[in-house]
N, C-alpha and C positions, 0 to 999 in steps of 0.2 A: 219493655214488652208488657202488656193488661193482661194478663194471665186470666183472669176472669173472661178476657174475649177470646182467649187459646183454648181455654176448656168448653164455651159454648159452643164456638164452634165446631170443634171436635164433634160434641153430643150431635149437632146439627149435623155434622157430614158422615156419622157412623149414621144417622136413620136416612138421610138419602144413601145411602149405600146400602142398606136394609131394606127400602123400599125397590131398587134395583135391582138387588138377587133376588127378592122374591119374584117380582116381576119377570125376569130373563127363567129362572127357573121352571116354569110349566111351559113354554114354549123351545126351548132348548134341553131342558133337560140333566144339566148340568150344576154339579153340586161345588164345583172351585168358584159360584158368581158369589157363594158365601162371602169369599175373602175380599169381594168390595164394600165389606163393613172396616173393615180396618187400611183399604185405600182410602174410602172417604170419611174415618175421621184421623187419617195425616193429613189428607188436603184440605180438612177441616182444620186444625188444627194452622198450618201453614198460612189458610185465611183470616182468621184470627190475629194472628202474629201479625202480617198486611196490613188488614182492614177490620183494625178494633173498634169494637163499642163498648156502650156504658150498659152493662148487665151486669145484676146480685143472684137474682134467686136459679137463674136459668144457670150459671155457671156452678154453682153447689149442687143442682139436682144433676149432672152428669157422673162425676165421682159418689154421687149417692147409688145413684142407678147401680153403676159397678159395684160399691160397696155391696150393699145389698142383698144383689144375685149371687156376686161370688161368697159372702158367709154364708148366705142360708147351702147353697150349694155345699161348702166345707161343712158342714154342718151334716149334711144329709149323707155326705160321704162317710160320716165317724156313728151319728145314729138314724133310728126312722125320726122323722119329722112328722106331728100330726098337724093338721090345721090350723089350734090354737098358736102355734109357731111360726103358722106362716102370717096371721092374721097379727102378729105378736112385731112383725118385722113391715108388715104395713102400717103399723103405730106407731113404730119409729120413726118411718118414712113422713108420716102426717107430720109429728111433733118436731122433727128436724126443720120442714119445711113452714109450718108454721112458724120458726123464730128468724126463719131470713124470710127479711121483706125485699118485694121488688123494687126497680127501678122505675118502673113504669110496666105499660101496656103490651110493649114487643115483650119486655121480659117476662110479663107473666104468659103468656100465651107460648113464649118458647119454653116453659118450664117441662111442659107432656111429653116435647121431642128431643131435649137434651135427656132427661131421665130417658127413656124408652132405648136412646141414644148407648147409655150407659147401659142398658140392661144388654144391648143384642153384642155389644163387646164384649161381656161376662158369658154370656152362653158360650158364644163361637169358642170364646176360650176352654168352655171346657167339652166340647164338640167333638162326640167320640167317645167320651171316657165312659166305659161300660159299666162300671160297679153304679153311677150315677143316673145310664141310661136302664136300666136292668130295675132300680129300686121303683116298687109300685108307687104313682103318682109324685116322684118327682120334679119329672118335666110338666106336669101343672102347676108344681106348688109354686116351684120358678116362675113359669108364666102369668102367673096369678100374682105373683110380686113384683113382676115386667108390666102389664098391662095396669092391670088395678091399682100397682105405685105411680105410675106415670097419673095416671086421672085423679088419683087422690093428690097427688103431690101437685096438681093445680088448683086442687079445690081450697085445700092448705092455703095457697098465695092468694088466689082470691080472698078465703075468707080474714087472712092478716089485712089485705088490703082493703075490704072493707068494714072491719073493727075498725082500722085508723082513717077512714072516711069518715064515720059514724061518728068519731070523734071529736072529730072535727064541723060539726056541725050546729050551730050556736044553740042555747038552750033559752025556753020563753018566760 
């Protein structure tokens, strides 16, 4: 089993399953379509295991995703967090993602939705917990490390991938 194609797809089918409960959520009204982030990344996951592919970076930005959101969350649970913190845990994200290069083109364009993938697993997990819903601004700080890690953490493989393009270019 390519593990690497277990974990992309995972990322891949926690964010279809995030784009579905949001989705079903304003016309139903109904807060259990949440839990079809964690159906679609087992059937994420499940396809993966099926129907592997050749992915690097896409498969590291999903447990990054997770990493991530769940420390700075433990984090924020023990002290306040100021923004040089959160801004301190996008740096990470960058410089992680900067040293895994992709495989190619699927994999770097999957990179935004395995990470994001990983973020909304770590939310839902901690979904509820009030000392965390209660602390001023930390469900932006989170989302500010969900959203703007997912877009940085492309920008990262792009820009790995075009250093070694540049590189690769004969000199006159």
């Amino acid at each position: 089993m390519n593990w690497r194609s277990v974990l992309t797809w995972a990322g891949i089918g926690a964010f279809v399953g995030f784009v579905i409960a949001v989705g079903m959520y304003s016309p139903v009204k109904n807060e259990n379509f949440v839990y079809l982030i964690y159906i679609g990344m087992l059937a994420g996951a499940l396809l993966g295991a099926r129907y592997p592919t050749d992915t690097r970076a896409s498969a590291y930005a999903f447990p990054l995703g997770f990493t991530a959101t769940t420390l700075l969350a433990g984090l924020w649970m023990v002290k306040t967090v100021g923004s040089s913190d959160v801004y301190a845990f996008l740096a990470v994200v960058v410089a992680v993602m900067i040293l895994v290069s992709a495989n190619g083109f699927l994999d770097m364009f999957l990179v935004p939705i395995t990470y994001f993938g990983g973020f909304t697993v770590a939310m839902l997990t901690f979904k509820g917990y009030q000392p965390l819903q209660g602390s001023e601004g930390a469900v932006v700080g989170l989302f500010t490390v969900g959203v703007m890690g997912a877009i940085l953490a492309f920008f990262a493989v792009l820009g790995r991938w075009a250093f070694t393009m540049a590189k690769n270019i004969p000199r006159r």
